[in-house]
Every structure is written in structure tokens, then in C-alpha cells.
The first five atom37 places (N, CA, C, CB, O) and aatype in JSON, in Angstrom:
{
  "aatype": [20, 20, 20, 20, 20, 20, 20, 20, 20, 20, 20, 20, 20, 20, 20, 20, 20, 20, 20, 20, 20, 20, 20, 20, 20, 20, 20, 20, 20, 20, 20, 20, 20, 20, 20, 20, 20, 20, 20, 20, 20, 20, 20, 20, 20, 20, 20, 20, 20, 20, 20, 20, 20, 20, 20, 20, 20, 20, 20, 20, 20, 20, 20, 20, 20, 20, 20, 20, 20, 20, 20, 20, 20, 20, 20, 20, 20, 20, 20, 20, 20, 20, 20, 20, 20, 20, 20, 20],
  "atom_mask": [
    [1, 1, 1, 1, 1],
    [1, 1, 1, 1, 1],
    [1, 1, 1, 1, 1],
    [1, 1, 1, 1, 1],
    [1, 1, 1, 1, 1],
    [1, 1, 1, 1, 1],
    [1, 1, 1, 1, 1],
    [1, 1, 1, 1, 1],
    [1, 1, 1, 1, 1],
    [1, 1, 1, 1, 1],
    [1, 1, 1, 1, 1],
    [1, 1, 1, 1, 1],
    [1, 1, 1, 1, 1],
    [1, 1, 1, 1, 1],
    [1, 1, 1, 1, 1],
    [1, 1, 1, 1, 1],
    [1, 1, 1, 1, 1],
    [1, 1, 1, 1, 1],
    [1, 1, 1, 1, 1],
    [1, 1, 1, 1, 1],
    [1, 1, 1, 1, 1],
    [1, 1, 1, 1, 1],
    [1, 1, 1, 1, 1],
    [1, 1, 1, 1, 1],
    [1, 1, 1, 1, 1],
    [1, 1, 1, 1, 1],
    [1, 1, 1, 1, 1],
    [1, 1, 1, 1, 1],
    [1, 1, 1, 1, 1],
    [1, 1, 1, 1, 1],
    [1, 1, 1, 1, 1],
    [1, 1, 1, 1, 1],
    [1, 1, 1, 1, 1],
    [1, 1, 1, 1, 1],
    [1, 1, 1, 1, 1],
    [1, 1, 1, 1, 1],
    [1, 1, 1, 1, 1],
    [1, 1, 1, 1, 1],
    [1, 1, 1, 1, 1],
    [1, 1, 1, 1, 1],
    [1, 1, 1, 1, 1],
    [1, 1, 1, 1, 1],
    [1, 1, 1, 1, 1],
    [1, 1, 1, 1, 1],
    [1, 1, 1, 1, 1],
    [1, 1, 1, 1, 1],
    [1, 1, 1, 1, 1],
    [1, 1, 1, 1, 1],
    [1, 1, 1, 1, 1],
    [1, 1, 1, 1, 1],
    [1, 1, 1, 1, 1],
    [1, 1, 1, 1, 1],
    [1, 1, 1, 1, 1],
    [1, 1, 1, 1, 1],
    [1, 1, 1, 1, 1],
    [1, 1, 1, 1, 1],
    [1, 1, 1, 1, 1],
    [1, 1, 1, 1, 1],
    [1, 1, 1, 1, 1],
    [1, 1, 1, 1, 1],
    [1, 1, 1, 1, 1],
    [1, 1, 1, 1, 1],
    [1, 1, 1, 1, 1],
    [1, 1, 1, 1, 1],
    [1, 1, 1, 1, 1],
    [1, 1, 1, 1, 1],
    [1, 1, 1, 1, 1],
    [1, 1, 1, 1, 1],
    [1, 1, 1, 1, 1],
    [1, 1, 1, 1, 1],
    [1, 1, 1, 1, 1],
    [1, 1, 1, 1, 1],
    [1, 1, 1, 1, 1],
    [1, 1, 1, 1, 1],
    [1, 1, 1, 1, 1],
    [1, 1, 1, 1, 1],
    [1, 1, 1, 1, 1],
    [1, 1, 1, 1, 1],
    [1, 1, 1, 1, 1],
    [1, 1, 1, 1, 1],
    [1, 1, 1, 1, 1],
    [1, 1, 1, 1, 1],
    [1, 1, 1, 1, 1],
    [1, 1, 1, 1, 1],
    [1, 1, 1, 1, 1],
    [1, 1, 1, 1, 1],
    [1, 1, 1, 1, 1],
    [1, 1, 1, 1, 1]
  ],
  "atom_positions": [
    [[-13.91, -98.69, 54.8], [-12.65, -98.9, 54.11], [-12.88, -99.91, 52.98], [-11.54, -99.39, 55.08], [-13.69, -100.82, 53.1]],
    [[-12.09, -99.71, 51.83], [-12.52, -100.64, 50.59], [-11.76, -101.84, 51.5], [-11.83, -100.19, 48.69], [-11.05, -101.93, 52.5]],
    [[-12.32, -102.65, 50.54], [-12.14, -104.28, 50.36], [-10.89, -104.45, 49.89], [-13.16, -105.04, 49.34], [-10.26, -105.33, 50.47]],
    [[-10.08, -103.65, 48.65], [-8.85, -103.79, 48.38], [-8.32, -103.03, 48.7], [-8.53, -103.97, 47.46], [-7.75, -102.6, 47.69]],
    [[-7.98, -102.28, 49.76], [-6.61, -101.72, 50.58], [-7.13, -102.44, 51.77], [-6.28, -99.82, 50.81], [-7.05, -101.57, 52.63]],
    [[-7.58, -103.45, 52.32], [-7.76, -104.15, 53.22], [-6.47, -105.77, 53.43], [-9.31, -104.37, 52.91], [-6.77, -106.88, 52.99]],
    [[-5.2, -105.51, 54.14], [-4.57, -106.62, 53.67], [-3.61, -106.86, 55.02], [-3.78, -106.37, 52.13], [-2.5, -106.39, 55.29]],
    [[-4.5, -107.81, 55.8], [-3.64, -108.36, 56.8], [-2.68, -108.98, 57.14], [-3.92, -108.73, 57.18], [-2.21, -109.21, 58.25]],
    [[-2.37, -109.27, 56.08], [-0.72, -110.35, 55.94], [0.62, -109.27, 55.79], [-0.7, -111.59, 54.06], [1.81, -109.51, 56.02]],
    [[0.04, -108.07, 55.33], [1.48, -107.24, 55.37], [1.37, -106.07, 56.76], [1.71, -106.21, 53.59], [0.34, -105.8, 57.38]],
    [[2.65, -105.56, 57.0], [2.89, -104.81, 58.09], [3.3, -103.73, 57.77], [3.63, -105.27, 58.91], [3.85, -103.68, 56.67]],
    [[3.21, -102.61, 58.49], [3.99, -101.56, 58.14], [3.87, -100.85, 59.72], [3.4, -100.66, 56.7], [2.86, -100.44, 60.29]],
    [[5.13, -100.89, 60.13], [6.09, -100.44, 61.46], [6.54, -98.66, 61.45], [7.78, -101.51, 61.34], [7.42, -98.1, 60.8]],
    [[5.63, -98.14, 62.34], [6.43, -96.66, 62.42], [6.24, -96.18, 63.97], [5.65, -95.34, 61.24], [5.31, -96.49, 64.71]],
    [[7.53, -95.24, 64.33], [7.55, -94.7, 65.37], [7.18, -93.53, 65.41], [8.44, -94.8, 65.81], [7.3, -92.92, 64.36]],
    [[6.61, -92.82, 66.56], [6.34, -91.32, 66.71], [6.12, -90.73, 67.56], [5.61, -90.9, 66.24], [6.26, -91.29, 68.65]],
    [[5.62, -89.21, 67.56], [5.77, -88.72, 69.01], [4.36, -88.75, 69.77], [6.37, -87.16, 69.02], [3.2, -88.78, 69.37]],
    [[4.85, -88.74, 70.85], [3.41, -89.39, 72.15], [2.57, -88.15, 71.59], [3.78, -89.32, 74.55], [1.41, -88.54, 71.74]],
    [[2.51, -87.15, 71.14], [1.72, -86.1, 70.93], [0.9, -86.48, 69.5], [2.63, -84.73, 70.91], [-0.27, -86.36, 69.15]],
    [[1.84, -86.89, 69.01], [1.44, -87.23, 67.34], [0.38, -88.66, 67.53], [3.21, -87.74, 66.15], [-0.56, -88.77, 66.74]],
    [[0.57, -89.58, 68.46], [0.18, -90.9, 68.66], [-1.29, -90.1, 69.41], [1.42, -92.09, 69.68], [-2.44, -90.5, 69.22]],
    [[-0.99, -89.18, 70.06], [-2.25, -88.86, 70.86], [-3.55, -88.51, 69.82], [-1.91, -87.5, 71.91], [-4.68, -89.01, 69.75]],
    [[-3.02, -87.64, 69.2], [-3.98, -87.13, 68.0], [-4.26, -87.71, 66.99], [-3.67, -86.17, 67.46], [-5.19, -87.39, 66.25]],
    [[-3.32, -88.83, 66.78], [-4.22, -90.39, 65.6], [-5.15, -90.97, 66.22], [-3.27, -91.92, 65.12], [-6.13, -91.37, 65.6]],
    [[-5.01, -91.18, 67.81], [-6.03, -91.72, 68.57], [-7.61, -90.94, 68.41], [-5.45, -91.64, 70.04], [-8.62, -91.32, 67.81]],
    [[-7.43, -90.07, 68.98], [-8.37, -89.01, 69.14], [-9.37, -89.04, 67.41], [-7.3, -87.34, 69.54], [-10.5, -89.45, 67.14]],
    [[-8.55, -88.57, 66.75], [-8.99, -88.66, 65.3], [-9.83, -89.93, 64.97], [-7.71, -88.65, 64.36], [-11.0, -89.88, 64.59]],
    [[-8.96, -91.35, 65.21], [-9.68, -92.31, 64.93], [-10.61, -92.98, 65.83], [-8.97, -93.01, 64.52], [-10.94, -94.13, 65.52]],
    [[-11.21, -92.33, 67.2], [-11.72, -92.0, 67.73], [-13.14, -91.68, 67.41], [-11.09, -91.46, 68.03], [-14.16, -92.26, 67.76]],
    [[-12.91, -90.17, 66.34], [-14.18, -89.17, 66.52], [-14.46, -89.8, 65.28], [-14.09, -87.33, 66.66], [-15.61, -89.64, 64.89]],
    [[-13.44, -90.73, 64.3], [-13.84, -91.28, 63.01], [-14.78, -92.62, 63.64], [-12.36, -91.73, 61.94], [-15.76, -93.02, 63.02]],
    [[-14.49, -93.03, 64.52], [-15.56, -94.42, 64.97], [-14.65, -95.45, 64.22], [-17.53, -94.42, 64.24], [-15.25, -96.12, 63.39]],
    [[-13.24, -95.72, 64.37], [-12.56, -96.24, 63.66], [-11.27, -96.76, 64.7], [-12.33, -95.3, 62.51], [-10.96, -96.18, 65.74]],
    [[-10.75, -97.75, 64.26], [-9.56, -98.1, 64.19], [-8.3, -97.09, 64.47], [-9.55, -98.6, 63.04], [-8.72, -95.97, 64.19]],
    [[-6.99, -97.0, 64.89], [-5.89, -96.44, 64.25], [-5.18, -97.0, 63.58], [-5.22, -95.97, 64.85], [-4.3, -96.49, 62.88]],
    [[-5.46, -98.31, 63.7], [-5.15, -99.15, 62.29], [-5.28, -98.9, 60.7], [-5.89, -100.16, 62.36], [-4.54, -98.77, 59.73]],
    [[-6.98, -98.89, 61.08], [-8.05, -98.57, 60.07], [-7.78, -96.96, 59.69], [-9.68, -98.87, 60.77], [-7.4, -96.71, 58.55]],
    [[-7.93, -96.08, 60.44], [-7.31, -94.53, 60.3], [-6.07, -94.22, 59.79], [-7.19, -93.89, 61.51], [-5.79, -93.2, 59.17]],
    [[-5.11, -95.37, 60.13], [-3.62, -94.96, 59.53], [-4.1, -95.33, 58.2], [-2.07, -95.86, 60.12], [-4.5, -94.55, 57.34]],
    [[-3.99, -96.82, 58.1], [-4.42, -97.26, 56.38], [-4.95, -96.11, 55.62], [-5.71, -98.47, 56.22], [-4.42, -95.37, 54.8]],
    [[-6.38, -96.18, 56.23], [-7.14, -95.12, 54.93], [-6.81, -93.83, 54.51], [-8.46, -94.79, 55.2], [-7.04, -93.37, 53.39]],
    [[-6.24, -93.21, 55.51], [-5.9, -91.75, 55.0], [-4.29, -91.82, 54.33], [-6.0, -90.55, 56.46], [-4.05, -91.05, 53.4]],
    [[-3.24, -92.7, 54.81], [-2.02, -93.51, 54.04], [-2.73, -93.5, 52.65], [-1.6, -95.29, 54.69], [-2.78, -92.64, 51.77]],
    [[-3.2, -94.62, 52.75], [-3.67, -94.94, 50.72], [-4.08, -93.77, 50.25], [-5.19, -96.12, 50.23], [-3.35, -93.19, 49.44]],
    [[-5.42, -93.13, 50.67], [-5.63, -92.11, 50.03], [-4.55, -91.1, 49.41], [-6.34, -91.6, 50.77], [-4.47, -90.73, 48.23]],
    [[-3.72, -90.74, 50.5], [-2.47, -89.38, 50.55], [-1.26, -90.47, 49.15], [-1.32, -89.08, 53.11], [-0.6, -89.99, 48.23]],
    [[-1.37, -91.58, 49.43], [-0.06, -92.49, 48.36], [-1.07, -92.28, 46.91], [0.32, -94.85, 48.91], [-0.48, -91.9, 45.89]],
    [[-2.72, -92.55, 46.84], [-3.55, -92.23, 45.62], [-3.17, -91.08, 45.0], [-4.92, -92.11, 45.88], [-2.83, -91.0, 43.82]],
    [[-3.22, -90.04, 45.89], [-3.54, -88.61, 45.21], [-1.47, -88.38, 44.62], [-4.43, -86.99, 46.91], [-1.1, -87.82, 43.59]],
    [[-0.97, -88.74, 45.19], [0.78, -88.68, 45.0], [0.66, -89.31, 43.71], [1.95, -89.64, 46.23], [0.9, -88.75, 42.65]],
    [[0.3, -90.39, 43.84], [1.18, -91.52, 42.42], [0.06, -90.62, 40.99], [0.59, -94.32, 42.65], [0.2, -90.61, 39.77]],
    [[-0.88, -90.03, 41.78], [-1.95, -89.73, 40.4], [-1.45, -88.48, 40.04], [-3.78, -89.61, 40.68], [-1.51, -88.19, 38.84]],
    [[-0.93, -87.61, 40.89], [-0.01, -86.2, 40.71], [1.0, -86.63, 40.12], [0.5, -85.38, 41.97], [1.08, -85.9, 39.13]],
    [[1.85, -87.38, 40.08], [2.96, -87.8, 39.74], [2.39, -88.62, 37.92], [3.61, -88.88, 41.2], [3.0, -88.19, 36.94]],
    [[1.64, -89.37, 37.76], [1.1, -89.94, 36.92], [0.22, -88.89, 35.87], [0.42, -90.93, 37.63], [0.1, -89.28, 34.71]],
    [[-0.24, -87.92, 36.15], [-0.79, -87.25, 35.22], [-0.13, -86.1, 34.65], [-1.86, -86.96, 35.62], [0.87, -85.57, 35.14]],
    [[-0.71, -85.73, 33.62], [-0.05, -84.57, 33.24], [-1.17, -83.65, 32.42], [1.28, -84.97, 32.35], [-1.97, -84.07, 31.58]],
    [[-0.97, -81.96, 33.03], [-2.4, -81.44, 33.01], [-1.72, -80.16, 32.02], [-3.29, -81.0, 34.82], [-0.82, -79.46, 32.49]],
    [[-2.03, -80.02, 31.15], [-2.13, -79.38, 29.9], [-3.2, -78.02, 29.57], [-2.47, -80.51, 29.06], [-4.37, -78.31, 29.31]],
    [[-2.83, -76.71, 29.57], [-3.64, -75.55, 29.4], [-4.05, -76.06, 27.75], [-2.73, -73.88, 29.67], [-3.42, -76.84, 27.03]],
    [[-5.08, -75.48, 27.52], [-5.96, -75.8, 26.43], [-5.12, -75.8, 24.68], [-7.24, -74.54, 26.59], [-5.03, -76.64, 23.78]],
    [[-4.71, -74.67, 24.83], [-3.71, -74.2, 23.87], [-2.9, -75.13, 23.57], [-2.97, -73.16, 24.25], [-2.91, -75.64, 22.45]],
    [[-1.82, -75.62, 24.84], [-1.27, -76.78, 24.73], [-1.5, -78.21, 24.26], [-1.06, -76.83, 25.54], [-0.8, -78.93, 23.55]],
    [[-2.86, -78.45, 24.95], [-3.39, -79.57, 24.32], [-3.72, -79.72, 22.82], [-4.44, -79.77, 24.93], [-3.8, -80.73, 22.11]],
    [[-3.9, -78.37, 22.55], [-4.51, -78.5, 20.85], [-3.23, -78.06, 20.29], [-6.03, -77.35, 20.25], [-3.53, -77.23, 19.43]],
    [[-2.18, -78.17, 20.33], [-0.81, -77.79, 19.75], [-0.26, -79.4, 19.62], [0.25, -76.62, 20.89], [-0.03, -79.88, 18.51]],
    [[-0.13, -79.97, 20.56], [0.0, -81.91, 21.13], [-0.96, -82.17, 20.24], [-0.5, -82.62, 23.02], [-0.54, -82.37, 19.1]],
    [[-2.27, -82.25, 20.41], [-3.53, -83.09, 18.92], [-2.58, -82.61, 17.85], [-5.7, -82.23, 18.55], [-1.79, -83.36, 17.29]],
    [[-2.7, -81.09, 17.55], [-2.93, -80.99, 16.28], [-1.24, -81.6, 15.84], [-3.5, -79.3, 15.8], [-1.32, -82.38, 14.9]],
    [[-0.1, -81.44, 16.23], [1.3, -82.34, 15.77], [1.05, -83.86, 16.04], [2.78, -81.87, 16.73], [1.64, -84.65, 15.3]],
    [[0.3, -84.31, 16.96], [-0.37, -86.04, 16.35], [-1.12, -86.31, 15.37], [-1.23, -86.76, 17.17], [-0.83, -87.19, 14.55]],
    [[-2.36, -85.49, 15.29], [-3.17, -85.78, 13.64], [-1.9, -85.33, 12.57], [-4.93, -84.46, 13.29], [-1.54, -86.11, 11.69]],
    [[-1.41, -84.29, 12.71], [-0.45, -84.14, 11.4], [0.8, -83.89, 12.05], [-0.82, -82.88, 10.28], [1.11, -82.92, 12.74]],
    [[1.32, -84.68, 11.8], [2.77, -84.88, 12.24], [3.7, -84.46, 11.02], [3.07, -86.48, 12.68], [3.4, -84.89, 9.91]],
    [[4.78, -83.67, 11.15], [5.86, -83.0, 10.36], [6.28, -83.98, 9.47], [7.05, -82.45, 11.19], [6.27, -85.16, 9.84]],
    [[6.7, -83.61, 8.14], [7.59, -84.98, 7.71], [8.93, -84.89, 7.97], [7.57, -85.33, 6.21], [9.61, -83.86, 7.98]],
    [[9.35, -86.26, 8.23], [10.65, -86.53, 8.46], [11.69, -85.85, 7.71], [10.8, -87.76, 8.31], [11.67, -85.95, 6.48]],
    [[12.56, -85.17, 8.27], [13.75, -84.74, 7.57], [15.18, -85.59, 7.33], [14.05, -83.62, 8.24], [15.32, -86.58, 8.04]],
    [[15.92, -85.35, 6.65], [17.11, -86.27, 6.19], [17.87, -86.92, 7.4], [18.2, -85.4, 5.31], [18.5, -87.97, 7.35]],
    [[17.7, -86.11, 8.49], [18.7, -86.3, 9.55], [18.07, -87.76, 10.4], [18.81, -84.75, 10.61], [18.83, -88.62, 10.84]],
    [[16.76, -87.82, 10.5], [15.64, -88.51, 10.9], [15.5, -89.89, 10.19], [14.47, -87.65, 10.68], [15.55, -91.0, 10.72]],
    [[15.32, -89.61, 9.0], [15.65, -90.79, 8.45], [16.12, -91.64, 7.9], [15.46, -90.95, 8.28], [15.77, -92.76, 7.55]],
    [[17.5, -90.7, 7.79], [19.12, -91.61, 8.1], [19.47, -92.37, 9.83], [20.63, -90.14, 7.87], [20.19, -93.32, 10.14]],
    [[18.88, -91.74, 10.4], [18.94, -92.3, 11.67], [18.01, -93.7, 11.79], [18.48, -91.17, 12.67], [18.51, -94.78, 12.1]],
    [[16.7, -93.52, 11.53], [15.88, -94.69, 11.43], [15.81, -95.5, 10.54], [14.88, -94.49, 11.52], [14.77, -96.15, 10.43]],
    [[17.06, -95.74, 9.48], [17.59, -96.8, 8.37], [18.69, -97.5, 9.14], [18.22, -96.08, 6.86], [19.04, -98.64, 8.84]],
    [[19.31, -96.72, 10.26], [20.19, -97.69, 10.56], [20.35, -98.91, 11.69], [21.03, -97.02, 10.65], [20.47, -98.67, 12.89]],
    [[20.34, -99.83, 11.3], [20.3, -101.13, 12.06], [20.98, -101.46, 13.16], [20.59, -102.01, 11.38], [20.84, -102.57, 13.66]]
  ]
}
């Protein structure tokens, strides 16, 4: 387990079923681990892959070069645009 998802001063409290508790055991068990250590690591991992799904954004090729190419050359502003961005 890394060094930084390692943090003994905080808690995190959950209930569950004796079946569900049986098979974290078992698991962290055949891992040579903790269910401490087993909850944590596969927790962070599953919260990693979420916030990075949630955080990225994946673009077919076409798309991407439609996004570049309106950032290298961007439209010029029309009247409506920059009557709006004159006003204070």
C-alpha cells in the first residue's frame, strides 16, 4: 500500500452483511493483508478511477482536431460579442 493513502488519524465507519464481511475477510486473507489494508486499497483505487472518469474528457480524433483547430484560429468576434465584452 502507498505511503500516501496510508492515514491513521482518520476513520471511516461502515456496516454490512455477515456474508459481505465474510468475503472481505477471505479476500484479504488470500491478499496476505489486512481488511483494513484491503478495504483502504481497493476504496482509493475504485474513488482514483471515479474522480479520473469524472475528471477527464476523451475526445474521438476528429473532435480533437475540430477543438485545436478553433483554438489555433479562433473566429472573430462578432458585434454581439463585443458589445457584450465593452460592458463594465
Amino acid at each position: 500500500m502507498s505511503a500516501s493513502i496510508t492515514n491513521e488519524s482518520s476513520r471511516i465507519n461502515l456496516r454490512t452483511s455477515a456474508d459481505a464481511k465474510a468475503m472481505i475477510e477471505r479476500a484479504a486473507a488470500l491478499m496476505g493483508t489486512t481488511v483494513s489494508g484491503f478495504m483502504l486499497q481497493n476504496a482509493y483505487e475504485a474513488a482514483r478511477r471515479v474522480v479520473s472518469d469524472y475528471d477527464t474528457l476523451m475526445l474521438t480524433q476528429r473532435d480533437f482536431e475540430a477543438f485545436a483547430s478553433s483554438v489555433e484560429k479562433p473566429p472573430k468576434p462578432k458585434a454581439a460579442l463585443r458589445k457584450l465584452m465593452a460592458r463594465r
